[in-house]
Structure formats: C-alpha cells, structure tokens
N, C-alpha and C positions, 0 to 999 in steps of 0.2 A: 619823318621827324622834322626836315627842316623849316617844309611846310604849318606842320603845328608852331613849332618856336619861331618860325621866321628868320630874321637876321642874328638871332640874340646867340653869343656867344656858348659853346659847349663847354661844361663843366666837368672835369673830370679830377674824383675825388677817389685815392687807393690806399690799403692801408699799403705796411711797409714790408715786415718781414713775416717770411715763409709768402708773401702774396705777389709780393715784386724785386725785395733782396731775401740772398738765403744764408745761411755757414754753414761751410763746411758738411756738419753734419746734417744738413736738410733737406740738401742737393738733390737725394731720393735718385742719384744718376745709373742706369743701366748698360748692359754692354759692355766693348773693349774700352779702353781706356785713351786709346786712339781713336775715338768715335766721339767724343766730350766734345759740348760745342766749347768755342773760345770764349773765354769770362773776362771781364772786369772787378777790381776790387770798387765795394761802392763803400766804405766802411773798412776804418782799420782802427784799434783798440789796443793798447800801451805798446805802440810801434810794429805791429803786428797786421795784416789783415784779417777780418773779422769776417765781414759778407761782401756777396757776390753777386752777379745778374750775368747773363749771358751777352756780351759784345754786341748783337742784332739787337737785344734789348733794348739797350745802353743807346744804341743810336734810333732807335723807332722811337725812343722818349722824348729825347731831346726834338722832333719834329712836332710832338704832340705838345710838350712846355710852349713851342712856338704858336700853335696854332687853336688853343685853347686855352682855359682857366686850370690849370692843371695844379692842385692840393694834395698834398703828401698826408695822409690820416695817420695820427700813429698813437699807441698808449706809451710808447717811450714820453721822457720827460723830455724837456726844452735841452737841459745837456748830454743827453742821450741821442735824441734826433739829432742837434749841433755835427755830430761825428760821420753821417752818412752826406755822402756826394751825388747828389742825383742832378741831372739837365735842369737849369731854369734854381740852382740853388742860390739863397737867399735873398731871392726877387720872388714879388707877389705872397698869395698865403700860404701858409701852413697848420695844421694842428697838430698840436701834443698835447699829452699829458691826457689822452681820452676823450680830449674836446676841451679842458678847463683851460686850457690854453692855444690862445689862437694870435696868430706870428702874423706880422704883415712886414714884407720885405728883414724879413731875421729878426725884427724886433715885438716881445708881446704888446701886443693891443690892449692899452688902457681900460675901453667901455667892455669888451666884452670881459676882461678880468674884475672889473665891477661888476658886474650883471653874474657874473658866476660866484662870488664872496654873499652879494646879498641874496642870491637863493639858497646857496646852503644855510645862509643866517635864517632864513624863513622857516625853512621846510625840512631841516637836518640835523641828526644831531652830530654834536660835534666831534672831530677826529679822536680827539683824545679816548671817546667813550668808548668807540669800537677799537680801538689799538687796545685798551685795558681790558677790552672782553676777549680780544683774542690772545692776551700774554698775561691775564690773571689767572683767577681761582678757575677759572674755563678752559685755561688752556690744554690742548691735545699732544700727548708727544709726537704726533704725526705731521704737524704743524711744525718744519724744523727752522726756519728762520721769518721774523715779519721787517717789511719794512714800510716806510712812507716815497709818495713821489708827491715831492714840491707842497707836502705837509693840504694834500690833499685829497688824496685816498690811498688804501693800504694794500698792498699784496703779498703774499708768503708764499715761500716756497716749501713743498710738500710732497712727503712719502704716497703718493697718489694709491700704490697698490693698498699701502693697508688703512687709508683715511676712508672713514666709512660713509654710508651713505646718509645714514641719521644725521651723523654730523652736521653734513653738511646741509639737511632740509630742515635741521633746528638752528644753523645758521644765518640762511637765508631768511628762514621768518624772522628772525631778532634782528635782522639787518633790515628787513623790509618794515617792521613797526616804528624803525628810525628815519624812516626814508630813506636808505640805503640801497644797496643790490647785488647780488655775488656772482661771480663767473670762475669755471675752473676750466684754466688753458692749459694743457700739459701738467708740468708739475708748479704751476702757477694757482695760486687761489687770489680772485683779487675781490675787495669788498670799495664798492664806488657808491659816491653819492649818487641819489636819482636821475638830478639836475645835470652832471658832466656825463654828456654823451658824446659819441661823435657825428653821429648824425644833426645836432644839433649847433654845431660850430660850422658843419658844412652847409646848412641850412643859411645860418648867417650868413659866410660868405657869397650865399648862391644869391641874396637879396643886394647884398651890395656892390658885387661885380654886375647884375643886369643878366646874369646868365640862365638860358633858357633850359635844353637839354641836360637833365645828371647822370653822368656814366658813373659808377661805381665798380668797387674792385676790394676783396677780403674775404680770410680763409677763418677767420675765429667767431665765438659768439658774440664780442663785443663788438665785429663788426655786422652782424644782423639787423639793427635799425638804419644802418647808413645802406644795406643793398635793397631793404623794406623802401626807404625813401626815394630813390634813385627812379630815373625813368628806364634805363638798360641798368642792369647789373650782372657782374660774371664774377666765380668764385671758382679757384684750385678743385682738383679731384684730391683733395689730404686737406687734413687738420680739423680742427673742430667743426667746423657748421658741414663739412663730408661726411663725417663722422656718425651724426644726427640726420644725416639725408635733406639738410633746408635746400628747400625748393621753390621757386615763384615762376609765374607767368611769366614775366621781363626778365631772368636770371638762366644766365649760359653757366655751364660746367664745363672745367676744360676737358679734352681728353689725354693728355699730359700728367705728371705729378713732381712734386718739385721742382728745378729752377727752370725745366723746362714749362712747368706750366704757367710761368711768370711770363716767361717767353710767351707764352701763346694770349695772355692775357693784354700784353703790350700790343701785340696784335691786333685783337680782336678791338681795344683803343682806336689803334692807329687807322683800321677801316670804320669804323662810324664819327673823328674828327674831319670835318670838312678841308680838302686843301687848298691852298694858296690863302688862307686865314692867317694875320696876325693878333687875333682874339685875346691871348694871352701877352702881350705888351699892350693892349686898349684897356684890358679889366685892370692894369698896373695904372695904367692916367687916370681912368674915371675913380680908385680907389682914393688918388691922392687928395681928390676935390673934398670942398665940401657935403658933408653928406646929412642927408636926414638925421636923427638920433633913430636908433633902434626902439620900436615897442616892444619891450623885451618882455 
C-alpha cells in the first residue's frame, strides 16, 4: 500500500457510534463483570455520561490522530458531535450531519455548505415536502415521532416491530422520485437527500489533505458508500450492514461485538498507519493554505 500511495498521507475516516463509541446499552459485554475491559467516557449528556470506548482504545487513537488524517464520520448533527471527546478534537476535519456538514478545525466549511444548498436546490425537493408527507394525510401511527437535523434532512423515530414493509418500499419510492433516500437504523427511519452522503464529504477531504490510502470504519447502512469508497475497510460483527451480511474484497469483519469490537477496529487502524508519521498536523498546514476551488 505504501508503495502504491508513496509518501501521501493515510486517511482514516470512521463513523462514531456503536463503531468506535458505544452506551451503555450497546456495550454487547460478556462474562464476569470483573473481566470488563477499563473504559473511558467519550461523551456525557445533561451532566451525565452517555458513551464509551475502552481505555486501550482511547489511547491507540490518539497515536493514529498523530500520525494520519484522521475524520470523525458521523449523521449526529454539528451539536450533537460538539459533545463527544475524541484524540485530535477540534483540530483538522470532521463531518456531521451525514456529510452536509463538513467541520475544519470545529468550525463548518463555508464552500462545502455552499456546494451542499445548491445541490439540493438542483436536484431536490424541498424539506418541507417530505416532513408534510410524513406528518400529513400519509401519516403512519407507527411513525411515533419526526424530526429535522439542521433543517436538512428528516428522521423518525419508529415502532419498527409493527411498521410495515409496504410502507416502507412505498416510501422509498416517493422519496426516490424526489431525489431523496431512506435508511432504517434500529428504531430510526431517516429520509436524506441524495446529495448529503458521507462518503462524499470524505471524498472531499481526501482531495484537499493530499491523502493517499482510505481506511474506513462503520456498522450502519448509511455508512456503506464510505467502506464501498475506502481502499481498506472494516466493520463491527453487530448492527445494520452484519445484519444484511455486506461484504467486500477490501472489507475486515471484526470478530468481537460491541465496544469491544470498536476495540479491535482501532486496531486493526493502528497496524496499517505508518509510524513515526506526523501526517496528521501536515494535512492541518497544507489545509490552511490557499487552495484550488473544488469542481464540485
């Protein structure tokens, strides 16, 4: 691999939770209870701790922050991410919000939130239309609450056992004649524009850091364009895309589940970034420069 990329820095893009933080309930931990690895809070929520990573984790990351481009993927919003603590936070990028927002050193990025308003003005219809088909004359009682993130795409939360299947493939089509798209994570239904992916924010960054190699890392459907993209990719044994069996040439499955398998994905990271790299404070200078405009 180093030989194909040469010198160019490794990029390593992951989503967040159930893939590298977990709560509480996700932990999927086995055994006595004196056998638990030792954790860190990455993540606490109205004075509370919320998520977790396992201490080996925690510190295998922070060597990988150092020595690569290392991107946090997440569909949380900008204020939602803002709450989680990870090695290398608020330096260099980030994405939220599924890609429609892309963070450089904690602050969003002007052009790419341009470049994301006029695609959905192209090629989409607007929010309002799909919030009104899922909370009007259409709506499902199974469907128990909808909301917006950052008045750019919708997700509801849902009685999954009894939301039927119709439903949801008469959905998808009404959202796909809009340019739209649907995913259902757990008891999450989310409807995104075409345009806000994450693979495509990662993409970005990967042109404007200079970086060669893309490790990848994520357990949901939404993150299946970003391990499709990547040149290695590795995903948990749990959660949606284990669920469905996705599988690729390039693409490790742990043999872990829960926060240990977060554990083992930092890992499996930390052996293919090269060491004695400071990759990740060089792609911090070359971003500040001026830079080309994006062909977006």
């Amino acid at each position: 691999m180093r030989t194909e990329f040469g010198d160019a820095p490794v990029l390593v893009a992951s989503d967040l939770d159930r893939t590298l933080i977990y709560s509480a309930n996700s932990m999927l931990l086995q055994g006595s209870d004196h056998l638990a690895p030792r954790m860190v809070v990455s993540e606490v929520y109205a004075a509370a701790p919320l998520s977790f990573m396992t201490r080996a984790a925690e510190e295998l990351l922070a060597g990988i922050a150092e020595r690569s481009v290392f991107v946090p993927v997440t569909t949380r919003t900008h204020a939602q991410f803002a709450r989680v603590q990870l090695p290398g936070r608020g330096r260099g990028y980030a994405v939220t919000t599924n890609g429609a927002v892309l963070l450089h050193n904690g602050e969003p990025d002007p052009d790419w939130s341009r470049h994301i308003r006029t695609s959905l003005a192209d090629h989409c219809a607007p929010l309002s239309e799909v919030l009104g088909h899922l909370t009007g004359s259409g709506a499902v009682p199974e469907v128990l609450r909808v909301r917006t993130a950052e008045d750019l795409f919708v997700y509801s939360i849902v009685n999954r056992e009894e939301l039927s299947e119709l439903y949801l493939q008469d959905l998808t089509a009404w959202c796909r004649e809009r340019g739209w798209t649907t995913s259902l994570q757990g008891r999450k239904l989310y409807c995104v524009p075409a345009p806000i992916t994450k693979e495509a924010a990662v993409a970005e960054v990967r042109r404007r850091s200079g970086a060669g190699l893309l490790l990848a890392a994520g357990d949901s459907l939404l993150d299946a364009g970003l391990l499709e993209l990547a040149d290695l990719a590795i995903r948990p044994a749990h959660g949606e895309l284990h669920s469905v069996g996705f599988a690729r040439a390039h693409l490790t499955v742990t043999s872990a589940s829960g926060v240990l398998a977060g554990e083992e994905i930092v890992r499996f990271m930390d052996a293919v970034v090269p060491r004695g790299s400071t990759a990740g404070l060089r792609a911090d200078v070359r971003a500040e420069e001026p830079a080309t405009p994006a062909a977006y």
